[in-house]
FILO-667080 format. One record per residue: residue number from 0; x, y, z of N, C-alpha, C in turn; residue in one letter. Coordinates in steps of 0.02 Angstrom, whole numbers, plus 50000, padded with zeros to 5 digits. Atoms other than C-alpha are relative to their C-alpha. Example, Ala and Ser with C-alpha at 12.3 -4.5 7.8 and 13.67 -1.06 7.14 Angstrom:
FILO-667080
seq; nc1; nc2; nc3; cac1; cac2; cac3; cc1; cc2; cc3; type
0; 50045; 49941; 50000; 50615; 49775; 50390; 50045; 50060; 50000; A;
1; 49958; 49941; 49997; 50684; 49947; 50357; 49961; 50055; 50037; S;
//
This chain:
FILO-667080
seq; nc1; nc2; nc3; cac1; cac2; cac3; cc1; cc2; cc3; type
0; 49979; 49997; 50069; 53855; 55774; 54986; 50002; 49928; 49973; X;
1; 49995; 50086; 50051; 53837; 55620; 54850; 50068; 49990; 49984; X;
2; 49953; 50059; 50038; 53983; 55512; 54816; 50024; 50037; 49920; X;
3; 49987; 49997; 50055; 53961; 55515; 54639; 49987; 50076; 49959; X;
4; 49991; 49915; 50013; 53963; 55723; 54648; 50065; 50026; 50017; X;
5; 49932; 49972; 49969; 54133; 55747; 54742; 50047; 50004; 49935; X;
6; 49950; 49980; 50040; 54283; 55809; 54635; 50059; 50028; 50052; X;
7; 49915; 49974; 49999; 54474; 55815; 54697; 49989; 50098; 50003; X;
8; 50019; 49904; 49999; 54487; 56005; 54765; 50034; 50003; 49932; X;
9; 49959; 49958; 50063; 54542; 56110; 54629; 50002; 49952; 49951; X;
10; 50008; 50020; 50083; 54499; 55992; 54492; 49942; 49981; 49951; X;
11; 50059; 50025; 50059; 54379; 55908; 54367; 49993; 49921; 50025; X;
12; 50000; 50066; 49982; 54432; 55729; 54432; 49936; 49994; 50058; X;
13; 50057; 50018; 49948; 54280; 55632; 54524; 50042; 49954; 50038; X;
14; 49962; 50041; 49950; 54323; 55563; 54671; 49997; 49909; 49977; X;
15; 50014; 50070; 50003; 54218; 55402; 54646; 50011; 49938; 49952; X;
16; 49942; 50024; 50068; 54332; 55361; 54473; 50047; 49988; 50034; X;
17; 49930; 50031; 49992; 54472; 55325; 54572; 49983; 49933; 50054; X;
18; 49979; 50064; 49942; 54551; 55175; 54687; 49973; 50023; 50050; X;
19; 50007; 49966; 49943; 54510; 55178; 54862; 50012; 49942; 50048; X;
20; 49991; 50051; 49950; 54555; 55074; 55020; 49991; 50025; 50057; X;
21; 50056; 50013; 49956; 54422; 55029; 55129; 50070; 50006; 50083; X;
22; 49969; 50001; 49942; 54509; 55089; 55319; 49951; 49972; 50057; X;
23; 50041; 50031; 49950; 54359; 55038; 55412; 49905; 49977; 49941; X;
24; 50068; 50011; 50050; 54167; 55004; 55334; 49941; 50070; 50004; X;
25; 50027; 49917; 50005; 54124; 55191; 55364; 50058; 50046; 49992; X;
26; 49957; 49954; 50007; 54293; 55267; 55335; 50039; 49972; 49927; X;
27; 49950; 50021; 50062; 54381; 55262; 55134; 50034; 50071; 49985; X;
28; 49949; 49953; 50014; 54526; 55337; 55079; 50000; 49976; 49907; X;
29; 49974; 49982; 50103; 54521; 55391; 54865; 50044; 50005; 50014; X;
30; 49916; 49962; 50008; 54681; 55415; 54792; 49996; 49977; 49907; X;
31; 49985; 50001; 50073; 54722; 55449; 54624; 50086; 50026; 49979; X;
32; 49958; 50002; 50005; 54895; 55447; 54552; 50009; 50089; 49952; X;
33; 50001; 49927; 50049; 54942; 55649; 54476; 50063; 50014; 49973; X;
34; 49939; 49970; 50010; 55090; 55668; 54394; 49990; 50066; 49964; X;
35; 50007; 49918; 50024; 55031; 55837; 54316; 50046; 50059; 50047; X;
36; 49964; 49951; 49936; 55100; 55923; 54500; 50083; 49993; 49970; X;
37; 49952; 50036; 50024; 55266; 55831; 54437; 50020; 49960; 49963; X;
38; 49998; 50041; 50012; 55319; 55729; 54324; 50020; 49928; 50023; X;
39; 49977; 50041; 49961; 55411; 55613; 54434; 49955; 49994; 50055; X;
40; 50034; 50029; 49953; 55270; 55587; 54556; 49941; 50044; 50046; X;
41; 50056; 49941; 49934; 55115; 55654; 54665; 49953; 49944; 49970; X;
42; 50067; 50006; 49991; 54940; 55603; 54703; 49967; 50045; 50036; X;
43; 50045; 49957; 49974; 54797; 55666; 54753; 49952; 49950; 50053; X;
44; 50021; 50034; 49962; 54692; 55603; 54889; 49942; 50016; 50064; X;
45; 50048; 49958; 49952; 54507; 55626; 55005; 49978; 49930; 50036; X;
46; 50015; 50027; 49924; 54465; 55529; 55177; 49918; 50024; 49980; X;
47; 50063; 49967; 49994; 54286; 55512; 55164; 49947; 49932; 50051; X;
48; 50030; 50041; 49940; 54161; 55435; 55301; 49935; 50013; 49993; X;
49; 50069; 50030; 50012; 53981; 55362; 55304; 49981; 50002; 50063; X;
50; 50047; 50004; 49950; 53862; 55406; 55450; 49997; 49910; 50016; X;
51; 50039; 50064; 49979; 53808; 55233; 55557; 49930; 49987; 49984; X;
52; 50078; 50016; 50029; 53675; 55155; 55460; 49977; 50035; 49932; X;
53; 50024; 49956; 50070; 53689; 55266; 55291; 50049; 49949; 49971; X;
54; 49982; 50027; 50059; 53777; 55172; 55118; 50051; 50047; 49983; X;
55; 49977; 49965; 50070; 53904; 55238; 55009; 49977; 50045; 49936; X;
56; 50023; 49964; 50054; 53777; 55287; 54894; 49957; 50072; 50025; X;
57; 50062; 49966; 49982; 53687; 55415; 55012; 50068; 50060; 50019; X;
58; 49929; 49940; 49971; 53790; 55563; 55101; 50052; 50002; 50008; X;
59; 49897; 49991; 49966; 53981; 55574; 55131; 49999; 50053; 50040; X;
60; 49990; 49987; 49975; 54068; 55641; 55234; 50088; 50037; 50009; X;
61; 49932; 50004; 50020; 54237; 55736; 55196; 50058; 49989; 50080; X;
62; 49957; 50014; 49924; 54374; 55668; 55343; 50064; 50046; 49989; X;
63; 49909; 49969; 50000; 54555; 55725; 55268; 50011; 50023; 49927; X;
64; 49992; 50020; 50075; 54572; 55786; 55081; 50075; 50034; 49979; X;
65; 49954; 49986; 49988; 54746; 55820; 55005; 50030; 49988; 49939; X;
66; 49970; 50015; 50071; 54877; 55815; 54859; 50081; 49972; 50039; X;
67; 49954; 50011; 49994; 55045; 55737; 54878; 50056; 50018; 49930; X;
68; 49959; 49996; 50028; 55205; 55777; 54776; 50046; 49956; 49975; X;
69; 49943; 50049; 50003; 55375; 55701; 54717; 50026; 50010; 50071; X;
70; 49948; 50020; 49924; 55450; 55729; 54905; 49921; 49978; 50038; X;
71; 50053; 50024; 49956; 55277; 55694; 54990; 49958; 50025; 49994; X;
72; 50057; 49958; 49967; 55120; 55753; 55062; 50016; 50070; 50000; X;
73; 49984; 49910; 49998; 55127; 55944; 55028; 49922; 50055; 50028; X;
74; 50066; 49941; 49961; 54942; 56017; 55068; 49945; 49932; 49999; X;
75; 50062; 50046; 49955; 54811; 55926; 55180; 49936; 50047; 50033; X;
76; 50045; 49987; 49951; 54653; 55973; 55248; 49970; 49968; 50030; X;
77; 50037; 50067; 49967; 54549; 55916; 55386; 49920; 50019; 49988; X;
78; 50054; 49982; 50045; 54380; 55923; 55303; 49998; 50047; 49947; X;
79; 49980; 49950; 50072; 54348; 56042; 55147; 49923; 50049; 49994; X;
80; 50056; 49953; 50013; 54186; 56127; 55200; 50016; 50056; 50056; X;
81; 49991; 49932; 49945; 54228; 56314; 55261; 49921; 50036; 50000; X;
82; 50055; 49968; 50012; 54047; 56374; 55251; 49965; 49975; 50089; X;
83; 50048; 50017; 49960; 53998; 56248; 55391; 50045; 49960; 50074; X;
84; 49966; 50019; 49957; 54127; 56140; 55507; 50078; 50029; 50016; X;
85; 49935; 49967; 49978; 54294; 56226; 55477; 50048; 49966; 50031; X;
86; 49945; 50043; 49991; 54386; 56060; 55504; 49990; 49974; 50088; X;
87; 50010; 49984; 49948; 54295; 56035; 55671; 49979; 49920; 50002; X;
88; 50019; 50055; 49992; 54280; 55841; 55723; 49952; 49974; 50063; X;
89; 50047; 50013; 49933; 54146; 55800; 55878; 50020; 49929; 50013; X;
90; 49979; 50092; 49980; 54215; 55637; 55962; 50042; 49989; 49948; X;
91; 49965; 50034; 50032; 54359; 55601; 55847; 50019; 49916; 50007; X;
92; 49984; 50082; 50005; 54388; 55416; 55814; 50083; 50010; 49996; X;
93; 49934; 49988; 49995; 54586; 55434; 55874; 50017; 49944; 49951; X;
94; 49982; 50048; 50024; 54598; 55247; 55801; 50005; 50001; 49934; X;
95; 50011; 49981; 50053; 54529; 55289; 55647; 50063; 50030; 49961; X;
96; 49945; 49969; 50023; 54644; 55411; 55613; 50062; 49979; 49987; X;
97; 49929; 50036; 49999; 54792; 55323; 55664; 50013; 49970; 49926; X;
98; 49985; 50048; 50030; 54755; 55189; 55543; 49993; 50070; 49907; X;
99; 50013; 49955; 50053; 54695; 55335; 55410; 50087; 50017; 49970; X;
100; 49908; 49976; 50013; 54899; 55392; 55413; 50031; 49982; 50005; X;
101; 49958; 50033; 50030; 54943; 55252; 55405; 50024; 49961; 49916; X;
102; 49994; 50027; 50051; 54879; 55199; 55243; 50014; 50069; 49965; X;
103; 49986; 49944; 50048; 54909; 55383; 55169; 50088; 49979; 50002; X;
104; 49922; 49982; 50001; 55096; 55380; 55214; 50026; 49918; 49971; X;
105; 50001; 50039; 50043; 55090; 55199; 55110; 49989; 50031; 49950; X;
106; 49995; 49971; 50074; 55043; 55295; 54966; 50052; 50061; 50005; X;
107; 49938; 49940; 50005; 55161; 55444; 55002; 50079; 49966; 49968; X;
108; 49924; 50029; 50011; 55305; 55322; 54994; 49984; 49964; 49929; X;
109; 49997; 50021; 50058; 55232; 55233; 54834; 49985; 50052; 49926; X;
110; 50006; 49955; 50060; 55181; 55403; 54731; 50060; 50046; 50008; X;
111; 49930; 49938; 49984; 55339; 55515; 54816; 50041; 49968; 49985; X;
112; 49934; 50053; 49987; 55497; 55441; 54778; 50038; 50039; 50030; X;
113; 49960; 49964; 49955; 55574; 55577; 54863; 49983; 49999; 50048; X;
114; 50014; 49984; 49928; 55503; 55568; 55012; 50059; 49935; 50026; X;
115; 49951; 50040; 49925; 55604; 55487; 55181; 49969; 49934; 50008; X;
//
């Protein structure tokens, strides 16, 4: 899938209109700020990853996509294609991840104010 085709599940928002921070040079985390869920706070937010040796501008790859609330993180998935992987990772990059939740649960605590 192109980059500049993805859209936030369930919305109209393009992914590649929002912020994003680079977790590795094949792994970015979007995030867009939503207070629509709440007024007091939420985002929205998709984990997306670049084959070795492909660009940004060529295929993605969905890793984690998700919305957060005023108390936190409320619905996550681990990929967003049910037709074909069903959230199914071959060789997970454990590290990756780590660092992936770590920068989400930085934005949880700066879009939630309720959260812990």
């Amino acid at each position: 899938m192109k980059l500049n085709e993805l859209k936030y599940y369930c919305t109209e928002y393009l992914v590649c209109e929002s912020d994003f921070i680079e977790i590795s040079k094949l792994c970015r985390l979007y995030y867009k700020s939503e207070p629509d869920y709440d007024e007091r706070g939420g985002f929205m937010f998709c984990g997306l990853t670049i084959n070795y040796g492909f660009t940004w501008n060529e295929d993605v790859n969905y890793f984690f996509s998700g919305s957060g609330v005023v108390d936190g993180v409320r619905h996550m998935f681990m990929s967003c294609d049910d037709e074909m992987d069903r959230g199914y990772q071959n060789y997970p990059d454990l590290e990756l991840i780590i660092k992936f939740f770590q920068q989400l649960r930085e934005l949880e605590r700066k879009y939630c104010p309720e959260t812990d």
